[in-house]
PAKOLRO-73037 format. One record per residue: residue number from 0; residue in one letter; x, y, z of N, C-alpha, C in turn. Coordinates in Angstrom, 2 decimals. Example, Ala and Ser with C-alpha at 12.3 -4.5 7.8 and 13.67 -1.06 7.14 Angstrom:
<pts>
num | residuo | n_x | n_y | n_z | ca_x | ca_y | ca_z | c_x | c_y | c_z
0 | A | 13.19 | -5.69 | 7.80 | 12.30 | -4.50 | 7.80 | 13.20 | -3.30 | 7.80
1 | S | 12.85 | -2.25 | 7.08 | 13.67 | -1.06 | 7.14 | 12.90 | 0.03 | 7.87
</pts>
This chain:
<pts>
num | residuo | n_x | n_y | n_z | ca_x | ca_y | ca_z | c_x | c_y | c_z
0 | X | 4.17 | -20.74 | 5.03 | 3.94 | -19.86 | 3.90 | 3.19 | -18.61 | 4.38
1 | X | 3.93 | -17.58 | 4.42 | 3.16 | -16.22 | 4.18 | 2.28 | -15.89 | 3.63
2 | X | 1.00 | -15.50 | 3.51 | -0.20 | -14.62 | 3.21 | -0.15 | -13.22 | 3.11
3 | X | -0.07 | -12.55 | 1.88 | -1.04 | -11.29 | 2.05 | -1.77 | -11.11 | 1.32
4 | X | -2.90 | -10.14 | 1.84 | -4.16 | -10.53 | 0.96 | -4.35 | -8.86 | 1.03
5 | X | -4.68 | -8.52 | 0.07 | -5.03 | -6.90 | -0.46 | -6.17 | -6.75 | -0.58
6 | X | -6.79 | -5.28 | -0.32 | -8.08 | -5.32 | -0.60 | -8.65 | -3.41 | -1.01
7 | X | -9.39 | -2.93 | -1.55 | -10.02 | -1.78 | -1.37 | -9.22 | -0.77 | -2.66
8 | X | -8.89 | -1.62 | -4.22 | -8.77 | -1.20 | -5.03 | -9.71 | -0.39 | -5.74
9 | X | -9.84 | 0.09 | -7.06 | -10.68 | 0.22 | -7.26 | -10.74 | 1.64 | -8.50
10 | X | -11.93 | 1.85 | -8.67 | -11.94 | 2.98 | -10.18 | -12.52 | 4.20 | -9.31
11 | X | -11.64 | 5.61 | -9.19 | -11.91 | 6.32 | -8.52 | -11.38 | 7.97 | -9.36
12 | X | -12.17 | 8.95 | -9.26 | -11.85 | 10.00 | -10.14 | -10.98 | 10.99 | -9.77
13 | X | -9.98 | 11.70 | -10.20 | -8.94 | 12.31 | -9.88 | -9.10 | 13.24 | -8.78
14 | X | -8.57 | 13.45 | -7.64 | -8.98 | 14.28 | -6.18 | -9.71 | 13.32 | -5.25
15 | X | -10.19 | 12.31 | -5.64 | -10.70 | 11.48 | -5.32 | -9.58 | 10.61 | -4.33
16 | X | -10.55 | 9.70 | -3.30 | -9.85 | 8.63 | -2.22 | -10.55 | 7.11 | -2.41
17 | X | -9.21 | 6.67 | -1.99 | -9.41 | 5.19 | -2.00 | -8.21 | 4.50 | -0.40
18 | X | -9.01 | 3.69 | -0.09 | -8.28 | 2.80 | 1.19 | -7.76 | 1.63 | 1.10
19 | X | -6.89 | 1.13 | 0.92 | -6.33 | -0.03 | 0.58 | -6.14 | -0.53 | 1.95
20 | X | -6.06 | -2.44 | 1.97 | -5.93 | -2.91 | 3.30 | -5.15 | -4.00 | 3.03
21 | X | -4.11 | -4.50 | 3.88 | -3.80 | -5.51 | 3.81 | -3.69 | -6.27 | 4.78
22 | X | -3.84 | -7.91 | 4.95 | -3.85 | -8.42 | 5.84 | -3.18 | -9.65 | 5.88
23 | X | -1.73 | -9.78 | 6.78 | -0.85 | -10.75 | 6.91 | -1.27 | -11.72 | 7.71
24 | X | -0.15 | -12.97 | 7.15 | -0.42 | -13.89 | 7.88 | 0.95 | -14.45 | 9.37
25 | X | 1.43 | -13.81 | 8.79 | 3.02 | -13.78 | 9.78 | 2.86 | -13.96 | 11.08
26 | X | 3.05 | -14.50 | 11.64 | 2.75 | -14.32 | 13.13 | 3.97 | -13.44 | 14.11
27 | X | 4.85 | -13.05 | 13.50 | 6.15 | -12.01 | 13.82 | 5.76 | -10.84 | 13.17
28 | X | 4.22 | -10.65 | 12.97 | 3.86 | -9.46 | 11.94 | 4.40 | -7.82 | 12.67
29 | X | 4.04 | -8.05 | 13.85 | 4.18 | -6.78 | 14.85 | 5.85 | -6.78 | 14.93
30 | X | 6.48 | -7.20 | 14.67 | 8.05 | -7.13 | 14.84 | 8.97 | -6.83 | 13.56
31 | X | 7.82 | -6.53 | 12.19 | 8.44 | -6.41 | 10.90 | 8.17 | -5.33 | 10.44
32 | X | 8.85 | -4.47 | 9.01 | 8.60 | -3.92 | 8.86 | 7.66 | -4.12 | 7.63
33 | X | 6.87 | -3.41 | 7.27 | 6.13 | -3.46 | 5.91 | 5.31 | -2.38 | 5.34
34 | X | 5.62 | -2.37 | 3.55 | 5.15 | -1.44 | 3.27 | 3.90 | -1.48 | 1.92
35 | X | 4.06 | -0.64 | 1.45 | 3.48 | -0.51 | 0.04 | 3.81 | -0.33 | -1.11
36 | X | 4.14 | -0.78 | -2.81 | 4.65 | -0.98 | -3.73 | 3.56 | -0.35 | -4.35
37 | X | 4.02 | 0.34 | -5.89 | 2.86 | 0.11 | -7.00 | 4.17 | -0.18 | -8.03
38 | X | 3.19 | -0.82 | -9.58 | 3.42 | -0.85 | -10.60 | 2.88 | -0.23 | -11.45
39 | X | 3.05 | 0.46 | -12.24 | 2.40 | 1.21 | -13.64 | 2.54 | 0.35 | -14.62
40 | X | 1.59 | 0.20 | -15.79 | 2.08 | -0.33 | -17.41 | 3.43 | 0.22 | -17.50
41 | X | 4.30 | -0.43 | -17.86 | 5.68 | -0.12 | -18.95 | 6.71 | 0.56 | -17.73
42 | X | 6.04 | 0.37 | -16.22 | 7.07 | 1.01 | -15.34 | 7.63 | -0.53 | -14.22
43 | X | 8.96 | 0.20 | -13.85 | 9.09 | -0.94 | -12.67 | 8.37 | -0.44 | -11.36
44 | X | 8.43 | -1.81 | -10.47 | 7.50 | -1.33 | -9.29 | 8.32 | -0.37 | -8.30
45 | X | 7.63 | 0.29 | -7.51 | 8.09 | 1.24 | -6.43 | 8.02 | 1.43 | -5.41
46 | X | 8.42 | 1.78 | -4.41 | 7.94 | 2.03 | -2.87 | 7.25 | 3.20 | -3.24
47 | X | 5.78 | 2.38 | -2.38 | 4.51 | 3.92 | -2.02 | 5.66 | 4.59 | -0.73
48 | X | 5.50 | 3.41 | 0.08 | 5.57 | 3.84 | 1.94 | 5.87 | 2.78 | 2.04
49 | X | 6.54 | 2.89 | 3.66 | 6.44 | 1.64 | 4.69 | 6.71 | 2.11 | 5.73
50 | X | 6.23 | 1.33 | 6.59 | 5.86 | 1.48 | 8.18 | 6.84 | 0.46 | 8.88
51 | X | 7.77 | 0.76 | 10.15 | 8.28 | 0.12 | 11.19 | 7.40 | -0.63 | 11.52
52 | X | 8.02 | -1.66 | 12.45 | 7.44 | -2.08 | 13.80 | 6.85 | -0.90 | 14.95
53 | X | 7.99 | 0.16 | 14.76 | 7.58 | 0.74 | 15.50 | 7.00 | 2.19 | 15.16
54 | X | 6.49 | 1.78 | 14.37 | 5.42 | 2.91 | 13.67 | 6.01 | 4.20 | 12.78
55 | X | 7.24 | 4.31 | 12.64 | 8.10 | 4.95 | 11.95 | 7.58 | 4.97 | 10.34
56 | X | 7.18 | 6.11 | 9.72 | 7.06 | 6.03 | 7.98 | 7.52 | 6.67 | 7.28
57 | X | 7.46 | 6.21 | 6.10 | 8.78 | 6.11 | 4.67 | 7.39 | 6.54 | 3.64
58 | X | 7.67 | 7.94 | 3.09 | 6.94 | 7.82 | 1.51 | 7.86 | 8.22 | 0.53
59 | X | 7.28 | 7.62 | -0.80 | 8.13 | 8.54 | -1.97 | 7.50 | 10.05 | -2.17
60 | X | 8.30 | 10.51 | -2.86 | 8.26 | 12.08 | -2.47 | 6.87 | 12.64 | -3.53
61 | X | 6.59 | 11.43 | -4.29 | 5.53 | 11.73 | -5.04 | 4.27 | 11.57 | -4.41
62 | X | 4.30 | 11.09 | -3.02 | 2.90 | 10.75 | -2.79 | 2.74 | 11.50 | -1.19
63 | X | 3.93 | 12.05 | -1.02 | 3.81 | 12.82 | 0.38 | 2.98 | 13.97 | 0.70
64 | X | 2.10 | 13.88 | 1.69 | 1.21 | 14.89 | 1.92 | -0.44 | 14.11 | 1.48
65 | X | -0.55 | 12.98 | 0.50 | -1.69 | 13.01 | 0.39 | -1.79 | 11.06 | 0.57
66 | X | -0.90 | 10.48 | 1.20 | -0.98 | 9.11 | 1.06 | -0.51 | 8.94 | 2.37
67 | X | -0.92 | 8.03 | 3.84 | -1.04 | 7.74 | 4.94 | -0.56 | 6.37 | 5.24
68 | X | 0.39 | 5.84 | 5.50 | 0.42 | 4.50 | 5.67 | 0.29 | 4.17 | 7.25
69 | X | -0.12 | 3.26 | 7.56 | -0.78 | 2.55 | 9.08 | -0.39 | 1.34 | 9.44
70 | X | -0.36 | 0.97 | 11.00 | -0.54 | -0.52 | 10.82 | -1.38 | -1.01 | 12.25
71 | X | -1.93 | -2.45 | 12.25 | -3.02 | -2.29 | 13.55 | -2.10 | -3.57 | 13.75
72 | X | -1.48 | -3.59 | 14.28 | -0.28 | -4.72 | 14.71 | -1.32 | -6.45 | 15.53
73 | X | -2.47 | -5.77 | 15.86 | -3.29 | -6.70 | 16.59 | -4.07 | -7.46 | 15.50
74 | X | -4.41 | -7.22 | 14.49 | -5.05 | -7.84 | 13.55 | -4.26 | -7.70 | 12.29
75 | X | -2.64 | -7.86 | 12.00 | -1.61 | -7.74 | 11.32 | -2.06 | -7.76 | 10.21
76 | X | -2.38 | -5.91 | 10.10 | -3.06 | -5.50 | 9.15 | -1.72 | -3.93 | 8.93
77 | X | -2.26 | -3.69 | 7.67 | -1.46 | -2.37 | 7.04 | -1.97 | -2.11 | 6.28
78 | X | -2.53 | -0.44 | 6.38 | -2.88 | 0.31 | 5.73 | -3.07 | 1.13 | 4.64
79 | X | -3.24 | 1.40 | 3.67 | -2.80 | 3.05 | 2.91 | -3.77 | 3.88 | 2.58
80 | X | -4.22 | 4.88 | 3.32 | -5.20 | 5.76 | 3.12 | -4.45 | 6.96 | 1.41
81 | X | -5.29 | 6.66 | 0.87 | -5.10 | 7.68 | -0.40 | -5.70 | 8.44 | -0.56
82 | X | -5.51 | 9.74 | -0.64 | -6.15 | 11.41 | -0.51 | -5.86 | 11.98 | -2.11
83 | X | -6.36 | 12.64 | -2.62 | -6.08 | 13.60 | -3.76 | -5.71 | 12.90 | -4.71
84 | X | -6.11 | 11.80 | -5.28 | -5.22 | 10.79 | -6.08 | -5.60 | 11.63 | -7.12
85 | X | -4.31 | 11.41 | -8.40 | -4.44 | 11.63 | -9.46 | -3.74 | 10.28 | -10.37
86 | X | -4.39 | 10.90 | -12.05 | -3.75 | 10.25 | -12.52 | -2.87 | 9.47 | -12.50
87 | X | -1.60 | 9.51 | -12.30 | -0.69 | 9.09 | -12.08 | -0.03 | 7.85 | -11.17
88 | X | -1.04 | 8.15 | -10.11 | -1.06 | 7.04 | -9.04 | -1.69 | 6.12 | -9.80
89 | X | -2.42 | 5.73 | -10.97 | -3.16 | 4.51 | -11.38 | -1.70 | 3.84 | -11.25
90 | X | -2.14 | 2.14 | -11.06 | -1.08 | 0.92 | -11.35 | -2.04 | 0.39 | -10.38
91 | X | -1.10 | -1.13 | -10.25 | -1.37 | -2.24 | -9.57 | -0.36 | -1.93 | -7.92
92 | X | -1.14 | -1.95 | -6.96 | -0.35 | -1.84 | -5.92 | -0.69 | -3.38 | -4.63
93 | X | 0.53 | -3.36 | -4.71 | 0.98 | -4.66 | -3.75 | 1.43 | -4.19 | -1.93
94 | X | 1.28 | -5.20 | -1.35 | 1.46 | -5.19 | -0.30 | 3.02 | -5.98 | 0.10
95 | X | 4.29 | -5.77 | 1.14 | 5.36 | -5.99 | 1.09 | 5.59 | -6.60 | 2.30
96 | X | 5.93 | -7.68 | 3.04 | 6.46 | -7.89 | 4.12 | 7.88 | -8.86 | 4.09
97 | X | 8.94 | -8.48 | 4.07 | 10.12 | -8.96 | 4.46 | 10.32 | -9.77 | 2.78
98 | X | 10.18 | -10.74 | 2.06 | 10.47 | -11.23 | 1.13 | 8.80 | -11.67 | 0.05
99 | X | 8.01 | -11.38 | 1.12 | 6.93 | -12.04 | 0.71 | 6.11 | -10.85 | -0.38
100 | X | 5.20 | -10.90 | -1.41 | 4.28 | -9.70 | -1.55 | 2.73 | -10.76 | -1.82
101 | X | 2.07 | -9.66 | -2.09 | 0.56 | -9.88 | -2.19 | 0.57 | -9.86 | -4.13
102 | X | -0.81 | -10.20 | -3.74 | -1.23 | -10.31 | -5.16 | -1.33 | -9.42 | -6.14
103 | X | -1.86 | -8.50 | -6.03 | -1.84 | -6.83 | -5.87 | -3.49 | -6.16 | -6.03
104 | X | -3.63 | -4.98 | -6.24 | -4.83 | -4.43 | -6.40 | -4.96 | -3.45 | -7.08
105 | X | -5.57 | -3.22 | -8.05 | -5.62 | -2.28 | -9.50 | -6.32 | -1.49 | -8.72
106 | X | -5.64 | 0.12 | -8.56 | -6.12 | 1.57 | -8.83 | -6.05 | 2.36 | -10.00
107 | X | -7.06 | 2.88 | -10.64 | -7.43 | 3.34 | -11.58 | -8.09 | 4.44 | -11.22
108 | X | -7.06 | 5.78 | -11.83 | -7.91 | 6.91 | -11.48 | -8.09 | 8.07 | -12.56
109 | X | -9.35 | 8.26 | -12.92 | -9.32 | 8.49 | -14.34 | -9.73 | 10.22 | -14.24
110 | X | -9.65 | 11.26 | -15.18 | -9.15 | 12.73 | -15.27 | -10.99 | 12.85 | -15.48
</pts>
């Protein structure tokens, strides 16, 4: 059974940053790809980003320029540094590896 465990949600004010972390349990973690999801109230979920194996990244076009995705392949961990958040980015954001997700982690970013 797969593990991911999310962390570094949180209530943060618009322009404002927040770091999200996740940490797998996969032991093929360095050989997969994985990314980042959110959900909004009343929306379906979405790709933030995702990151290769080989370090290659994917954002939606809404979050490009101010959202960073990472991965430390040695402690099969993945990243998302969030810059300039606004509104909009509030939801629940999950962590993604191959079939598996995380629990998720409420960002809330208020005007």
């Amino acid at each position: 059974q797969v593990q991911l465990v999310e962390s570094g949600g949180g209530l943060v004010q618009a322009g404002g940053s927040l770091r999200l972390s996740c940490v797998a349990s996969h032991s093929l973690f360095r050989l997969l790809p994985v990314g980042w999801y959110r959900q909004a109230p009343g929306k379906q979920r979405e790709l933030v980003a995702n990151i290769t194996s080989g370090g290659s990244t994917n954002y939606a076009d809404s979050v490009k320029g101010r959202f960073t995705i990472s991965r430390d392949n040695a402690k099969k961990t993945v990243d998302l540094q969030m810059n300039s958040l606004k509104t909009e980015d509030t939801a629940v954001y999950y962590c993604h590896l191959i079939t598996f997700w995380g629990q998720g982690t409420q960002v809330t970013v208020s005007s």
